[in-house]
N, C-alpha and C positions, 0 to 999 in steps of 0.2 A: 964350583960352577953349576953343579944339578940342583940348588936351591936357589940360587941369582934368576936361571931360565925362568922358571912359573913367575916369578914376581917382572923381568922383564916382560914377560906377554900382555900379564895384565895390566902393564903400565901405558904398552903400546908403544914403547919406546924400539928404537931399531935395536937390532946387535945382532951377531956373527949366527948366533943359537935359534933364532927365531926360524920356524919352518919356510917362512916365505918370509920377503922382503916387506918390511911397510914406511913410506917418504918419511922425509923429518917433519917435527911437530911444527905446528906452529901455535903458539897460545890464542885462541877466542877471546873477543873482546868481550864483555861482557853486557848481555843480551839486556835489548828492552822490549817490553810489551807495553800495547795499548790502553790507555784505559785503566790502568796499575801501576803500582810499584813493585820493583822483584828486590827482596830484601837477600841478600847473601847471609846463610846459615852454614851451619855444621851438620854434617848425617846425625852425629850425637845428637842432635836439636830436635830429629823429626824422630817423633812418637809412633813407637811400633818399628820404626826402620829395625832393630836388630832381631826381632820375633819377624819377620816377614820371608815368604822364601822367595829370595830374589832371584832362585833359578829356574823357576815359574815365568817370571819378566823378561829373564835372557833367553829361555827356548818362544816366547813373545816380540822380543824385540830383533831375533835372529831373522823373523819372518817377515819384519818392516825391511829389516836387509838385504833382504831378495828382492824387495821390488825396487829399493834405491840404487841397485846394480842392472837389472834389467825390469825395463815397463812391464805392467803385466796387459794379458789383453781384456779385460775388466776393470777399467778404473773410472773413477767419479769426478767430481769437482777438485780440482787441487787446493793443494794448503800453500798456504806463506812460504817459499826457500830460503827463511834466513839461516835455520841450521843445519841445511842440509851437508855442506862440507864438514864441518864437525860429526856430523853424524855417521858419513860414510868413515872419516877418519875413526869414528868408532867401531862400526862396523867390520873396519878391516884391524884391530885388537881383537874385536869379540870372535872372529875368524881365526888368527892367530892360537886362540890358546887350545885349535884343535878337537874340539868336541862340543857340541850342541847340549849335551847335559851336563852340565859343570854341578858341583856339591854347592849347596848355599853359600858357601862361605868362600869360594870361590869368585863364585857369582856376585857377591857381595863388594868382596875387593874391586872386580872390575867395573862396578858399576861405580864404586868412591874414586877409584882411579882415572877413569876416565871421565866423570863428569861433576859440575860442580852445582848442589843445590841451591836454588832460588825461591824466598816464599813470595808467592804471588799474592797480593795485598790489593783486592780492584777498589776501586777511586768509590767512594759515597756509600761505601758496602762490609759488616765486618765481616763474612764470610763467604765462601764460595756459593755455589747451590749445585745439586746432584739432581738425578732423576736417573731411571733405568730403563732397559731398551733388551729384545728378546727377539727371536727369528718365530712368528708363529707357524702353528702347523695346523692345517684343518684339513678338512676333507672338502672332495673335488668330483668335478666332472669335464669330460673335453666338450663333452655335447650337451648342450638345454633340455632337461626330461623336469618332470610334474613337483621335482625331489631338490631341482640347483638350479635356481633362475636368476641370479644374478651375476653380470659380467663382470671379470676382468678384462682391461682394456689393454692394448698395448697403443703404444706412443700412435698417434694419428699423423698422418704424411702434414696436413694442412697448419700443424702447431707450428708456430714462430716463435720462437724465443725473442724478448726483448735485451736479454742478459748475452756476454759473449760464453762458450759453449765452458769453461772452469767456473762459472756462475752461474750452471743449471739447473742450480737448486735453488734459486735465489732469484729477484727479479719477475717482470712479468712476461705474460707471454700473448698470442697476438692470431689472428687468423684473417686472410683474404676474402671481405665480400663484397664484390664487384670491382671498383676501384680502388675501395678504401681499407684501411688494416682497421679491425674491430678489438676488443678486449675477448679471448679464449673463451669457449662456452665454461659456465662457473658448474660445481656440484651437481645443483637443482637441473639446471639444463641436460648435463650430461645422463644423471636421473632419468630423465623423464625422455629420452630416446633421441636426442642431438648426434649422439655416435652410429645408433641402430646402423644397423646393413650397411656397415662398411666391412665390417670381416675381423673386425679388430679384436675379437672375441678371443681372449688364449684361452681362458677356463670359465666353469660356473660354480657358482659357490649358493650354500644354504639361503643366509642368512646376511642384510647389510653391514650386519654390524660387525663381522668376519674379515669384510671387504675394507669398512674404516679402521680397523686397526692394523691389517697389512700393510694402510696405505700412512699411518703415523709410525710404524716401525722402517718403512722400505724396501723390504722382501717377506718369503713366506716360502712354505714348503707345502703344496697340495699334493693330499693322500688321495690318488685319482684310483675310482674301483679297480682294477686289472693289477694293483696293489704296486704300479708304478710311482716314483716320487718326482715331482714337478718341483724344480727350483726357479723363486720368478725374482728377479731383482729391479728396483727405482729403474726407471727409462724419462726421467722429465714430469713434469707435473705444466698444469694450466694455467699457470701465473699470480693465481692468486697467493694472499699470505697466507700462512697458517694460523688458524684461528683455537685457542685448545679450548674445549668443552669441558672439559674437567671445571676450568676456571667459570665459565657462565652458569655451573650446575651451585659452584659457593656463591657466587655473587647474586645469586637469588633465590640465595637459602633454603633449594632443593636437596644439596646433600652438604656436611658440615665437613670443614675445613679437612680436622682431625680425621676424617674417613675416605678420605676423595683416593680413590685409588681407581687403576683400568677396571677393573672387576665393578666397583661400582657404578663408572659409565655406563657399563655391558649391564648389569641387573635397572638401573634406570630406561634406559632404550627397550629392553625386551618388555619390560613390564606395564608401558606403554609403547605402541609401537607408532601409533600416529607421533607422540610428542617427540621419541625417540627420533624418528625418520626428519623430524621439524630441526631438533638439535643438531643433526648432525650437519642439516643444509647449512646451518650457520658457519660452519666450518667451509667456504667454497671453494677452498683448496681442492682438486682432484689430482692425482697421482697415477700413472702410467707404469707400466712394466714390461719385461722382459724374460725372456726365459732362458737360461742359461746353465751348460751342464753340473748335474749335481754329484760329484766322486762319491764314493762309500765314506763316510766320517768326515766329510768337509764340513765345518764349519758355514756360515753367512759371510759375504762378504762386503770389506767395509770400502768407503770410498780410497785408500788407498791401493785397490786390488787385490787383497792378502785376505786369506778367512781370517777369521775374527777369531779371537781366544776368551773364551768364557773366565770372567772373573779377573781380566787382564788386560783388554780391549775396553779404549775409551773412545766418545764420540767428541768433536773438540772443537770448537769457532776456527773454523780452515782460514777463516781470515786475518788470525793473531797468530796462530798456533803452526808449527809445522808436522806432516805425517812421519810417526817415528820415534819424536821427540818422547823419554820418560818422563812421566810426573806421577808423583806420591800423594795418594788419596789418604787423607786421615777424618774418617765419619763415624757417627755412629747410626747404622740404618737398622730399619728394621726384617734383616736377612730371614729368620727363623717363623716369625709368625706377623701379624698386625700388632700388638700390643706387647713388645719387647724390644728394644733396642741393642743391638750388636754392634761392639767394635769391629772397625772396618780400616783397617791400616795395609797399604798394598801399593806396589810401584807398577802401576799401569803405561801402558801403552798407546799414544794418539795413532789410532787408525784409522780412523773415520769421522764423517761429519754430518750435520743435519741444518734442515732451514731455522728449526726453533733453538738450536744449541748459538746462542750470542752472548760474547762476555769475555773477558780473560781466566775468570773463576767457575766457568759451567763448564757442564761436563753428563755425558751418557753414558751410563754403566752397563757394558754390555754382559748379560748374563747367561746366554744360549739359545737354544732352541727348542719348543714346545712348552705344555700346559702349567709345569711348577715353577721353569726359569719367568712365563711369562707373569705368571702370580709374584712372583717377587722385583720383577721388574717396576709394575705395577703397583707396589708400594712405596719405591720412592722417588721421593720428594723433601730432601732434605740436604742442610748446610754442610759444607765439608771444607776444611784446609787443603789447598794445590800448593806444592812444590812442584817446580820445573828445575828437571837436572838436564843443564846445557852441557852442552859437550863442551871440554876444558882447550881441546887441542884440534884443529884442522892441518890436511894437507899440504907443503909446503906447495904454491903453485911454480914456484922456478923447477924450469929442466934440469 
């Protein structure tokens, strides 16, 4: 019987030995997404699965767990609930086998056991696409001196969302003048002093271009003098799309395909600053925030409410996808420098989402916080295979 129990646990199946009770199974129908086909494989099939440490992904996925038991009070746009009963029914195995660090192989098993892999094949497309995503960190001031003149904003009272409030990433948004609802001041406006003297000021920063990529990643940590650390996170944006500048800098053969990276943005912008400050207005998206406490070691947090795990933590279309859900990244990026490509095989985590993340097969690689995670965020832009492991078994709903 003391070899039966671990394999019971990780099956998720009930019996007499399990520390706590869990309902009967009930098998998952097998999921569909939009925009795709989800082809049913073997784990043997997905490259890298058994080099991977999958107990990296379960002390990852242990932490989507906690918010699918209770709401956190930091959360974002929600995602799709088609898996979510399956997933809590995972949840409460991955609970069952007793400990938060399980051995890989461990962790392994319950990941084959409890869910069954899907290749995600999107319609008119042979592979995925990747990009990555990093918590910056710059330096700050609370108060405007000779040295940080430019605002962070926090959400203005007068912003209307046209979107309902789980689509506030998305959507346009709207303001009252006089009788009529207007389109939200754009970038350029906000720029040039449409918010001034309302108070809306949380911090000041050096440089704009500090402020533009706070506001494409969605938070930031300001290193304010008195050697305090300011956590500021997404609060709503001004309705407009996102527009990437990366993209307008190839298409007119400013900077070439093969080199488009954040850092080349940032070296174009500084190096002119009139054109730079022109680029970025083309982007008229503007982006609001909030402040919000920062624990010693916490992580960014992603639109599920949960910090983020570096190297584990994905960003994911909330409108196909649901927060939680595993899927198996198989890339080759280029991790270690610009001009080398690295195998990238890892069963990541959907916890979060973004406006420019659309598709069944994109995806944001979240890689951490500060100046090296942001440099390799910042490199990519690249294809990768998505597996989605659905969860095999839900809750039975009979009392």
């Amino acid at each position: 019987m003391r070899c039966l129990r671990p394999v019971l646990i990780v099956l998720g199946l009930s019996a007499p030995l399990l520390p706590a009770p869990i309902s009967a199974a009930v098998p998952v129908p097998a999921p569909a997404l939009a925009n795709a086909s989800l082809r049913p494989i073997g784990f043997h099939d997905l490259p890298g699965w058994g080099e991977d440490d999958q107990a990296a992904a379960f002390r990852t996925f242990l932490v989507s767990c906690r918010a699918l038991a209770r709401t956190p009070d930091e959360v974002g746009p929600t995602s799709v609930p088609a898996l979510v009963p399956g997933l809590i029914r995972a949840c409460a195995a991955a609970r069952a086998l007793g400990t938060p660090t399980p051995t890989a192989r461990v962790a392994r098993l319950f990941f084959e056991a409890n869910f069954r892999p899907y290749s995600i094949v999107p319609e008119g497309t042979p592979a995925g696409f990747l990009t990555g995503y990093y918590e910056p960190e710059v330096d700050g001031s609370p108060v405007r001196d000779a040295d940080f003149t430019v605002p962070i904003y926090g959400r203005p009272a007068d912003l209307i969302p046209t979107a309902p409030p789980q689509d506030s990433n998305r959507g346009g948004a709207q303001r009252r003048q006089g009788d009529a609802l207007v389109p939200y001041y754009d970038r350029a406006e906000i720029e040039d002093g449409a918010l001034a003297g309302r108070g809306l000021e949380i911090a000041w920063l050096r440089h704009p271009v500090d402020l533009f990529f706070m506001q494409i990643q969605g938070s930031a940590r300001i290193r304010l003098p008195d050697g305090r650390v300011l956590r500021l996170n997404y609060d709503g944006h001004n309705g407009y799309p996102y527009v990437p500048v990366g993209r307008l800098l190839i298409q007119r053969g400013l900077v070439p395909r093969e080199e488009m990276s954040m850092d080349r943005i940032r070296q174009f912008i500084e190096a002119d600053p009139a054109a730079g400050r022109a680029l970025m207005r083309e982007n008229r998206s503007f982006v609001f925030f909030k402040a919000v406490p920062l624990a010693h070691g916490a992580g960014a947090l992603g639109a599920q409410g949960v910090p983020l795990t570096p190297g584990r933590s994905i960003a994911v279309d909330r409108a196909l996808h649901t927060y939680g859900a595993p899927i198996f990244i198989a890339a080759d990026l280029p991790l270690a420098g610009p001009d080398a490509l690295s195998p990238f095989r890892h069963l990541m985590i959907a916890q979060d989402t973004g406006s420019a993340i659309v598709g069944p097969a994109r995806a944001d690689l979240f890689f951490g916080a500060g100046t090296e995670p942001g440099a390799v965020a910042g490199r990519i832009r690249h294809p990768g295979a998505f597996t989605l492991l659905a969860p095999r078994f839900q809750a039975d709903a009979a009392p």
